[in-house]
N, C-alpha and C positions, 0 to 999 in steps of 0.2 A: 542452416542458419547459424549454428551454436559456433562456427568457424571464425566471426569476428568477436571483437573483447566484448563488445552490448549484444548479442546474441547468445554468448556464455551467460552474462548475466539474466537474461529473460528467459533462458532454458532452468537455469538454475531456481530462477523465481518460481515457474511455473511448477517442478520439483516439488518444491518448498511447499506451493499452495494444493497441489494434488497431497500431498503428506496431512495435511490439514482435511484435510474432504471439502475445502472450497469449490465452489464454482466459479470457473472463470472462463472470459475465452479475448482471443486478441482480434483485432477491429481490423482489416483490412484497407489499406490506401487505396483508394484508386481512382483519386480525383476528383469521387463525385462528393463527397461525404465530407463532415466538418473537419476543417483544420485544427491540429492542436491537441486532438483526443488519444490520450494516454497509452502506452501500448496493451495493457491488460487491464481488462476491468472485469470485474467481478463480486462474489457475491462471500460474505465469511459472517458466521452467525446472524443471519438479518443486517447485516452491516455490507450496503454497498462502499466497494472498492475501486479506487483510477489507482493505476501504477503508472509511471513514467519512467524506464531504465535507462540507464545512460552505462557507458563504456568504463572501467574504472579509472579513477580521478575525474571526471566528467560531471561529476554529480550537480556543480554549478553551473553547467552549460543547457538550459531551459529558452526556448525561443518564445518571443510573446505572447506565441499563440498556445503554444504550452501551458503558460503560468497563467494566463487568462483563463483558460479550461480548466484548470489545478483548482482556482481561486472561486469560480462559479460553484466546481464542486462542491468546495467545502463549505462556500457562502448554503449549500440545498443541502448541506449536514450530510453530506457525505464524507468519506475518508478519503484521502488523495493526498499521494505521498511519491516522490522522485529516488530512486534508488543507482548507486553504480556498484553495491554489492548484495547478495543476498541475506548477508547479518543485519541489515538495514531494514528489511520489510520484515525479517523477526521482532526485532525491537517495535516494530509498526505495531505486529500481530500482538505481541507483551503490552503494548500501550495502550490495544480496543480491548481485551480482556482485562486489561484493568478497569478501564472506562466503566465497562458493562459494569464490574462487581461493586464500583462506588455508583453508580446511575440508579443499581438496585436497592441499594441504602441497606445492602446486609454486609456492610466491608467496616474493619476497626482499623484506623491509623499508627502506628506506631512512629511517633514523630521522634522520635529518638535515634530509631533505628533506621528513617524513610521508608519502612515495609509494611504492604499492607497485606491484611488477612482478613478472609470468606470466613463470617459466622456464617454457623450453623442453626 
């Protein structure tokens, strides 16, 4: 699979998310099943995950049924995020661990600097 540019990218994701100890697993096509549904979905800290990879420079190219399913998710507070590189669903992962350390109310802002920091 890893032979076209969006199967690099989903092989490299999946990488990325086994380095992590996430769970995930990718959803198979085959007709019977909803349209639209992300290629990997999965699970990272209690924080369900949609990924949607695309080919590099693709990252705009989402089908309606895609962005409808993107959009459900997030509307059920879920994470769901479209990728054509794997620096991209880092930044994803840097942005739910933030989430989590300000959602805990034990993070101090440094607005000066934009950086935040885990009290102890």
């Amino acid at each position: 699979m890893a032979s076209t540019p969006e199967g690099k990218v989903k092989e490299a994701c999946k990488r990325y998310l086994k380095g992590l100890g996430a769970w995930y697993f990718m959803p198979v096509s085959n007709g019977m099943g909803q349209v639209g549904i992300p290629d990997i979905i999965g699970c990272y800290k209690g924080r369900f995950l949609a990924i949607e990879t695309k080919a590099p420079g693709k990252r705009g190219n989402t089908t309606p049924n895609q962005e409808r399913v993107i959009e459900a998710i997030q509307k059920a507070d879920g994470w769901a995020i479209v990728v054509d590189n794997v620096d991209q669903l880092h930044e994803f992962i840097v942005a739910i661990n933030m989430y989590d350390i300000l959602e805990n109310g034990n993070a101090q802002i440094d607005t000066q600097k934009t950086r935040v920091s885990k009290s102890i």
